[in-house]
C-alpha positions as CSV (number, residue, x, y, z in Angstrom):
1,X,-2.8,17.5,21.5
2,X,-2.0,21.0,20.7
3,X,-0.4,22.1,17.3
4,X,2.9,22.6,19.5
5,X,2.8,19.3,20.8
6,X,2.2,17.7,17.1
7,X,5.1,19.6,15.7
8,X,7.5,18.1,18.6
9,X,5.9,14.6,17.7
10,X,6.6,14.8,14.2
11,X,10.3,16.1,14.2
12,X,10.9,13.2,17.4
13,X,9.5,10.9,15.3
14,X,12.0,12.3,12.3
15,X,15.2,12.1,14.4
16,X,14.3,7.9,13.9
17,X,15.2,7.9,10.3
18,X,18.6,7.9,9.6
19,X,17.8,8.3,5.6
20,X,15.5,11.5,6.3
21,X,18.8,13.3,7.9
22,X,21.4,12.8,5.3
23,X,19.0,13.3,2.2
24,X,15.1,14.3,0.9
25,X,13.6,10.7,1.2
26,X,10.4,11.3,-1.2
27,X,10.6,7.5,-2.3
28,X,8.2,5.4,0.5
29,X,6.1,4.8,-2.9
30,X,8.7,2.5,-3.7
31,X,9.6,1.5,-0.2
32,X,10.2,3.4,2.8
33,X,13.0,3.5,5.2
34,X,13.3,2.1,8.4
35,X,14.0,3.6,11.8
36,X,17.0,3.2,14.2
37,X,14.2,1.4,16.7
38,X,13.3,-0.9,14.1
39,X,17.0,-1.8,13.4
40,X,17.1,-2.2,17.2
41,X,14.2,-4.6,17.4
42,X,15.7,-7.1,14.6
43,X,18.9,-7.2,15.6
44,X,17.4,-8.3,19.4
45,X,15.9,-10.3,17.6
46,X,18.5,-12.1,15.4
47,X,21.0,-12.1,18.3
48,X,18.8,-14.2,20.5
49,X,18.2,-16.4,16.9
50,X,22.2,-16.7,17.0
51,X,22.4,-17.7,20.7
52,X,20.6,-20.4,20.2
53,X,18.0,-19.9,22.8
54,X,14.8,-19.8,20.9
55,X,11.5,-19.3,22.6
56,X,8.9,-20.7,19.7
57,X,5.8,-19.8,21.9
58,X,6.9,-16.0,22.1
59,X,7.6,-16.1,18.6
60,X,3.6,-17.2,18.2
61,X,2.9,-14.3,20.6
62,X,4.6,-12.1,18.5
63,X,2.4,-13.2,15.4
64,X,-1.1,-12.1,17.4
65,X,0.2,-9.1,18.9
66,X,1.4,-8.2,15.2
67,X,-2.3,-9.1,13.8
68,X,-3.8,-7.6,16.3
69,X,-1.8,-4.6,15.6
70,X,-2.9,-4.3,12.0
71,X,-6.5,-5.2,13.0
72,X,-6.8,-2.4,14.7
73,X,-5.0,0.3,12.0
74,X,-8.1,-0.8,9.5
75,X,-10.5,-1.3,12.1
76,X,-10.9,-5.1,11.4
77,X,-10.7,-7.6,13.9
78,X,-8.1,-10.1,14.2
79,X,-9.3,-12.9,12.3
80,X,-10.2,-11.3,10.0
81,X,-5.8,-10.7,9.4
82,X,-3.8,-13.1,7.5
83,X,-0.1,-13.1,6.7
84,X,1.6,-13.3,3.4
85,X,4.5,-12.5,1.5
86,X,3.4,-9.3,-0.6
87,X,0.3,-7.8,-2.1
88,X,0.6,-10.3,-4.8
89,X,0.3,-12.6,-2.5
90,X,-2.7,-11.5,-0.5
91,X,-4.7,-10.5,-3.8
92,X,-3.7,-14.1,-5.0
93,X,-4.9,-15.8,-2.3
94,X,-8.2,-14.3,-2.7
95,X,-8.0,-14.6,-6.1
96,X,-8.1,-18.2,-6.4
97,X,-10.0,-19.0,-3.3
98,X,-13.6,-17.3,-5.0
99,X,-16.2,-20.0,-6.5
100,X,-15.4,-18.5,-10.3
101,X,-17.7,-19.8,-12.9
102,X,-16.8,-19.5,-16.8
103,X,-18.0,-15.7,-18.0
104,X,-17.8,-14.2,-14.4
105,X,-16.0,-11.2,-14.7
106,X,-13.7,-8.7,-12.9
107,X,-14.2,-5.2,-13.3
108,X,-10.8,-3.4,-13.1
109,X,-8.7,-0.4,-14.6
110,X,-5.7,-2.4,-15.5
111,X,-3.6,0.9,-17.3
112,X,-3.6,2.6,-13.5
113,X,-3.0,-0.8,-11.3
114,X,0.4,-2.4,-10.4
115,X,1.2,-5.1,-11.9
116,X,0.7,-7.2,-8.5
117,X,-3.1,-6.9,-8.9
118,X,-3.0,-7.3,-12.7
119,X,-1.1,-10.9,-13.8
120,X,-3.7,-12.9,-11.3
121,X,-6.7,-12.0,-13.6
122,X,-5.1,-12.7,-17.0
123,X,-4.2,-15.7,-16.0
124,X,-7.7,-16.8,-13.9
125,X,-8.9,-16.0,-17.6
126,X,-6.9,-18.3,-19.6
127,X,-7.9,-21.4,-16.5
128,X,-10.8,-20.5,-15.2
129,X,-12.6,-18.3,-18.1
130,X,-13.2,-15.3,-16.4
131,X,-13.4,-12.1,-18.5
132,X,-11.2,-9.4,-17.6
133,X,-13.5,-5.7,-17.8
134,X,-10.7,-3.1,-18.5
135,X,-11.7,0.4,-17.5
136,X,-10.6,3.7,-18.5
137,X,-9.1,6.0,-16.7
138,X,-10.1,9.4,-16.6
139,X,-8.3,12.4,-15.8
140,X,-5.5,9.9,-15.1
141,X,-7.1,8.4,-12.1
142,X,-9.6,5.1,-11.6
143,X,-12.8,6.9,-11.8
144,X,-15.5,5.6,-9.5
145,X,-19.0,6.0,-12.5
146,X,-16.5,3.9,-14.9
147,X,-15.6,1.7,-12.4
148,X,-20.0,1.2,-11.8
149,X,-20.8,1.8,-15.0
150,X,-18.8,-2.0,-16.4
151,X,-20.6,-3.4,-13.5
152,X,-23.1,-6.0,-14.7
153,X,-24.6,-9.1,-13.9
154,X,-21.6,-11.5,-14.1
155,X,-19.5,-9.3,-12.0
156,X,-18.0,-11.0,-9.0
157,X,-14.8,-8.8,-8.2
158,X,-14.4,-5.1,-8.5
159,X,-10.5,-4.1,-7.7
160,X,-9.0,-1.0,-7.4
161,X,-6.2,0.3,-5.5
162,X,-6.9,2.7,-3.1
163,X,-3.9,5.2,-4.1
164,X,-2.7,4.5,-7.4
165,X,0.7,3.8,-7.9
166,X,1.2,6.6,-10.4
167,X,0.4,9.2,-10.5
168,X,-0.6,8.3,-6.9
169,X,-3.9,9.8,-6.8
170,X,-7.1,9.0,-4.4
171,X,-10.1,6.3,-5.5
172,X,-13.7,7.3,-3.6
173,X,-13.3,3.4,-2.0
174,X,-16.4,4.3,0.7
175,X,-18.5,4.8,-2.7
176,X,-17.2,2.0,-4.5
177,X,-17.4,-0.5,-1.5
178,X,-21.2,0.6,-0.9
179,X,-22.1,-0.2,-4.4
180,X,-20.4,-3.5,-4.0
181,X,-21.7,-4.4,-1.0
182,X,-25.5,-3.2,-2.3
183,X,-24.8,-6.2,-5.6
184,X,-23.2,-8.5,-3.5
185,X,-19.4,-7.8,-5.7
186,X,-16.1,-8.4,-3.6
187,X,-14.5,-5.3,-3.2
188,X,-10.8,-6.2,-3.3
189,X,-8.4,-3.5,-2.7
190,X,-4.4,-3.2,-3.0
191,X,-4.2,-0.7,-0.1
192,X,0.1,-0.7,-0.6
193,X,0.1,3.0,-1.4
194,X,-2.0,4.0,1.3
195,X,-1.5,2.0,4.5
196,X,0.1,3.7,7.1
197,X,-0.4,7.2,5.8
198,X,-3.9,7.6,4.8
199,X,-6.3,6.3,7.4
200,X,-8.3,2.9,6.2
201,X,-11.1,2.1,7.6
202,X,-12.6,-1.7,6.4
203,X,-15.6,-1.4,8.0
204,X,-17.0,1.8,6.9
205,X,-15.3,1.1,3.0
206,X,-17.3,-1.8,3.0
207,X,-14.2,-3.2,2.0
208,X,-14.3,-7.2,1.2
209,X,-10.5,-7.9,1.3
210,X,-7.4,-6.0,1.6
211,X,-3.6,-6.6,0.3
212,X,-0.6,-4.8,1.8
213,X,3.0,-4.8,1.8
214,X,5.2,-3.7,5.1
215,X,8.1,-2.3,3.1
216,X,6.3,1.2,1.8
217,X,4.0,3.2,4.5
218,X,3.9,0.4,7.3
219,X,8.0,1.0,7.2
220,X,8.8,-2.7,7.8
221,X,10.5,-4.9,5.5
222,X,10.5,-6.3,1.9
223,X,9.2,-10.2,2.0
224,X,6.1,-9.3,4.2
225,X,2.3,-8.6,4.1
226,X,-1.0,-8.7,5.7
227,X,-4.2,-9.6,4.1
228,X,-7.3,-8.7,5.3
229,X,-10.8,-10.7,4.2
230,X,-14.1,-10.0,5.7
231,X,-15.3,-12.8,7.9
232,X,-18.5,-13.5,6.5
233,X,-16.8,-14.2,3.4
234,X,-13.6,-15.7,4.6
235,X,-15.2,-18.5,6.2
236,X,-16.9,-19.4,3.1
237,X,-13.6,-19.3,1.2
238,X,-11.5,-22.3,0.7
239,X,-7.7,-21.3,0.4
240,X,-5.6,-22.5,-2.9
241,X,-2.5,-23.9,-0.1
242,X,-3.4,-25.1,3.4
243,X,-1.1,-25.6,6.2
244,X,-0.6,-26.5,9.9
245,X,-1.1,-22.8,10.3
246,X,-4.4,-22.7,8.5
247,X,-6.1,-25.0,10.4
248,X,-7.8,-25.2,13.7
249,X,-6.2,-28.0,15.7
250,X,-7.2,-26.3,19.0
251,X,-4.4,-26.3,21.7
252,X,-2.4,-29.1,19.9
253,X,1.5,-28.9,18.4
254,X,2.2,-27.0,15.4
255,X,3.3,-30.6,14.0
256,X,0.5,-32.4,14.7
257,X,-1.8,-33.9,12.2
258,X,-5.6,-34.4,11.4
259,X,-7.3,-36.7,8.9
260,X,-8.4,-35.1,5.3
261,X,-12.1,-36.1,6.9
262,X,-11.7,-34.3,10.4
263,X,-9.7,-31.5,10.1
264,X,-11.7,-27.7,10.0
265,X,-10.3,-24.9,8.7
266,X,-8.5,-21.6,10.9
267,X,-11.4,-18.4,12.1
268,X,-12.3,-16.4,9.2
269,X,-9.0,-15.1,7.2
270,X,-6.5,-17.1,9.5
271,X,-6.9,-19.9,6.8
272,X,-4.8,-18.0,5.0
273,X,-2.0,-18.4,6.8
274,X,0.7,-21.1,5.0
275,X,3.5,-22.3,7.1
276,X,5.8,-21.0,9.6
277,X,5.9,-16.6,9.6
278,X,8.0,-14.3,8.7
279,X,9.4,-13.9,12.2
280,X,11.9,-11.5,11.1
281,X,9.3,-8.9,9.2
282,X,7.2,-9.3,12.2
283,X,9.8,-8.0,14.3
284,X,10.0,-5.1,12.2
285,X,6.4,-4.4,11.3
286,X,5.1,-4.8,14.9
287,X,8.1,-1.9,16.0
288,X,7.1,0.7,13.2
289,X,3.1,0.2,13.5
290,X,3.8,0.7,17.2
291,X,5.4,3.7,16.7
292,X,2.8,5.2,13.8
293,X,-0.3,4.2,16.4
294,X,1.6,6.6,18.5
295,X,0.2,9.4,16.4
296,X,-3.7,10.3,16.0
297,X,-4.3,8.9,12.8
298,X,-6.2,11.9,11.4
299,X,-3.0,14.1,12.5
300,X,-0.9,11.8,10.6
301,X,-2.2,11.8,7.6
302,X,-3.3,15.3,7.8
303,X,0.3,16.6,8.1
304,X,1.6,14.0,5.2
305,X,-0.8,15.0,2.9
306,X,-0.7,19.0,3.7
307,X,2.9,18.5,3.5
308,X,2.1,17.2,-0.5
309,X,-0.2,19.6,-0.9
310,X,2.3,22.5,0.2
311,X,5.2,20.6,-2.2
312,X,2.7,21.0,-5.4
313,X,2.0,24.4,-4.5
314,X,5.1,25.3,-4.4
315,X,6.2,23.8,-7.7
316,X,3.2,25.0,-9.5
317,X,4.3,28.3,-8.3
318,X,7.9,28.0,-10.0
319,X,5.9,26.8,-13.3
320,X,6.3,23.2,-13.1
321,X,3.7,20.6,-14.8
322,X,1.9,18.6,-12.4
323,X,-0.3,15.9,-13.2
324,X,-2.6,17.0,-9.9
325,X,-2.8,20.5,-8.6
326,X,-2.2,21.7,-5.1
327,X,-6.6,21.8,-4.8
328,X,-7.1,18.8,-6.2
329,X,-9.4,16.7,-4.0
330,X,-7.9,13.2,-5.0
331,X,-4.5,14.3,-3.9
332,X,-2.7,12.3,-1.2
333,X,0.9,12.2,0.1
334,X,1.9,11.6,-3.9
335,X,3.3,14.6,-6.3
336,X,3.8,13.4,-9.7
337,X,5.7,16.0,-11.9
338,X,4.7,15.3,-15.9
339,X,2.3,16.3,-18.3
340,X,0.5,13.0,-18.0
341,X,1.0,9.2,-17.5
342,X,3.1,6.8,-20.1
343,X,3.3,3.4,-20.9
344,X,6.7,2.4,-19.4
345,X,7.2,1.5,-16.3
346,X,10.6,3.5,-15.1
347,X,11.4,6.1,-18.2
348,X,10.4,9.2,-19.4
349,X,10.1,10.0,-23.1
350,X,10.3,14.4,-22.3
351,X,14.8,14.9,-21.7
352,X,13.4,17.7,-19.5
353,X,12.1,15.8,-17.2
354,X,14.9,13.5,-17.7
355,X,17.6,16.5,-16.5
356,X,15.0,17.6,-13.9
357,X,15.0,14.0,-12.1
358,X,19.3,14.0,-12.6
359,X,18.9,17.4,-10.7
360,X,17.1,15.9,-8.0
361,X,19.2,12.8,-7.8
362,X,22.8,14.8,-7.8
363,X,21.0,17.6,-5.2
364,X,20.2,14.2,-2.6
365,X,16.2,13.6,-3.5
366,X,15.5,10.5,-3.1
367,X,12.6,9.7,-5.7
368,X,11.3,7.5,-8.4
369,X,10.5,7.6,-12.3
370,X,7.3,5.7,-12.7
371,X,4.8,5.9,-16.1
372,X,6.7,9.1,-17.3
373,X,6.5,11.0,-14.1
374,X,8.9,11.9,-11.7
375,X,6.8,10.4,-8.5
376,X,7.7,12.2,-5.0
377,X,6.1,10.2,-2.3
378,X,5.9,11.8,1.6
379,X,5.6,10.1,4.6
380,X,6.2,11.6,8.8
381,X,9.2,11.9,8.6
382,X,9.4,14.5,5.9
383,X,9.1,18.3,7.1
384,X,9.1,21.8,5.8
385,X,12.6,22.3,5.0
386,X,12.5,19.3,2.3
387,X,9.6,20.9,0.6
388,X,11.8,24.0,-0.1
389,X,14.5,21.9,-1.1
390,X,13.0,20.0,-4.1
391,X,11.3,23.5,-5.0
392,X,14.1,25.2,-4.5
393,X,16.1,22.8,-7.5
394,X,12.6,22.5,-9.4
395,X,12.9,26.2,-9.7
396,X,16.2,26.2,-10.8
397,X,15.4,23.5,-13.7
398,X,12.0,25.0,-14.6
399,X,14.5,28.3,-15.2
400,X,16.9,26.3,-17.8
401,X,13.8,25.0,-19.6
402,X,11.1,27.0,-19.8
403,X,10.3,27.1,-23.5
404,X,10.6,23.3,-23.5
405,X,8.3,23.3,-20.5
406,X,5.4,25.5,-22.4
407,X,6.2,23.3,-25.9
408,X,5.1,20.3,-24.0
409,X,2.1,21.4,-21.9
């Protein structure tokens, strides 16, 4: 597809989003929005829920052609794909499905992770006596040689997110999920900041399981997520809550029951499944994947992430602190404005920043305050002209507060 063609793609595929037209949406960090075809879908959907003429078997064959649709964004096969709730569901799951032994540890930099992939440890260390390895972070990102270097013999989980929350920089996962792979570690991964943007690929990660949420990059809905375990290691799982849904009863009913002696557990990750699905979310996330496998995945994310990169250069050239520059190789489709990370979860100690993030919000950017920095998160739908908006205001605030700018670097 020619350069042309891609441009025509991406500003089609903008004309979907409602929210991208009437403001700068820069939040799909926290959760993006969705399109008009995705509001179509659902309400199909509901209205043939309301007439009363429910089809349960197409509803099944919505699940598959919904895991089959993920399968194929991270290069996994389908049951290898589970359903959940959230990412603190999927990590959970895996969580309390391993074969812990007192003084096994996980190795994890807890200062960097979202809470969803941080209360599951603590409290696997108060039941199960697992020690919880905090790492460092450096240069406020996970770094990789930290990450290997609290690696040790009692290690049995290593979990990361691949695109940190904030300040929404890059972890090397192909690196990480070698070296697990190599000492026989699960590689766990939150992949909520990433999927749907940056390409994930499980198999050449080395990747051991994966959590993810449909309301950020996959631009679903909230109450949704997919969770991906490698097969191998799946099948050797047992899952904290079976179901109906988890187990193989072959062609028989949804209702029907086994004995506790007979029954066998779902392929590989399907175990994982608990009860009836989120019919709903499915709807939803089926609609928007189908729509973001209509790009080339390297375009995609080439054109997300230049469009970040092309945001930080422009508010590093108006003299605004950055946590990562415009060069900076662990960059993605993140810009987080600070002078480095704090401790609270949706405040800023600096009042400049404060005045620059009620400038954005009066001037119709849509963004978030996370760990003291203003967080500006990009997805297709962005273009351009909402680069040089939010520099255009930066600009204008770094003007006002210069010297208090300077004081604080």
């Amino acid at each position: 597809m020619t350069d042309i063609a891609h441009q025509a793609q991406f500003a089609a595929f903008r004309r979907l989003f409602p929210a991208a037209q009437n403001q700068v949406y820069c939040d799909v960090a926290a959760r993006g929005p969705i399109s008009t075809t995705v509001r179509d879908a659902v309400a199909a959907h509901l209205d043939v829920r309301m007439s009363g003429r429910v089809d349960k078997q197409a509803y099944f064959d919505l699940i598959e052609t919904t895991r089959d649709r993920f399968a194929g964004l991270i290069n996994a096969h389908s049951d290898e794909v589970s359903f959940t709730k959230n990412v603190s569901d999927g990590i959970n799951a895996v969580a309390n499905a391993l074969p812990w032994q007192a003084g096994d540890n996980v190795v994890i930099c807890q200062s960097l992770e979202h809470p969803a992939n941080i209360f599951v440890w603590q409290s696997l260390a108060q039941t199960r006596g697992i020690v919880v390895r905090e790492v460092a972070p450096v240069d406020n990102a996970i770094s990789a040689d930290a990450v290997l270097n609290a690696i040790d013999d009692k290690t049995r989980v290593v979990t990361v997110s691949s695109v940190s929350f904030s300040p929404g920089l890059r972890v090397p996962m192909a690196r990480l999920g070698r070296a697990c792979r190599e000492r026989g570690i699960f590689f766990l991964v939150d992949g909520a900041q990433s999927i749907g943007i940056a390409r994930m690929d499980v198999a050449a990660d080395m990747i051991d399981g994966l959590a993810v949420s449909t309301q950020k990059g996959l631009l679903g809905l909230y109450g949704m997520g997919f969770l991906f375990v490698r097969r191998t290691l799946a099948e050797a799982m047992r899952p904290a809550y079976l179901s109906r849904m988890g187990v193989d009863l072959g062609t028989a009913h949804e209702a029907s029951s086994g004995t506790e002696s007979s029954f066998r557990f779902a392929a590989g990750a399907r175990r994982f499944d608990v009860g009836n699905f989120n019919y709903v979310g499915a709807v939803a996330v089926n609609q928007a994947m189908k729509e973001l496998q209509a790009f080339d995945a390297a375009a995609l994310e080439s054109y997300v992430c230049g469009l970040a990169r092309q945001l930080a250069s422009k508010l590093e050239a108006v003299g605004a602190p950055l946590i990562a520059k415009s060069n900076d190789t662990r960059m993605a489709h993140i810009v987080a404005i600070g002078h480095g990370i704090g401790a609270t979860h949706d405040s800023v100690d600096d009042s400049s920043l404060l005045a620059l993030h009620d400038a954005f919000e009066a001037g119709g950017i849509c963004h978030t305050i996370r760990r003291g920095v203003l967080r500006l998160s990009l997805h297709a739908y962005n273009d351009p002209t909402d680069i040089d908006r939010i520099a255009d205001i930066t600009a204008r605030w770094v003007k006002k507060t210069a010297p208090t700018i300077r004081a604080a670097g």
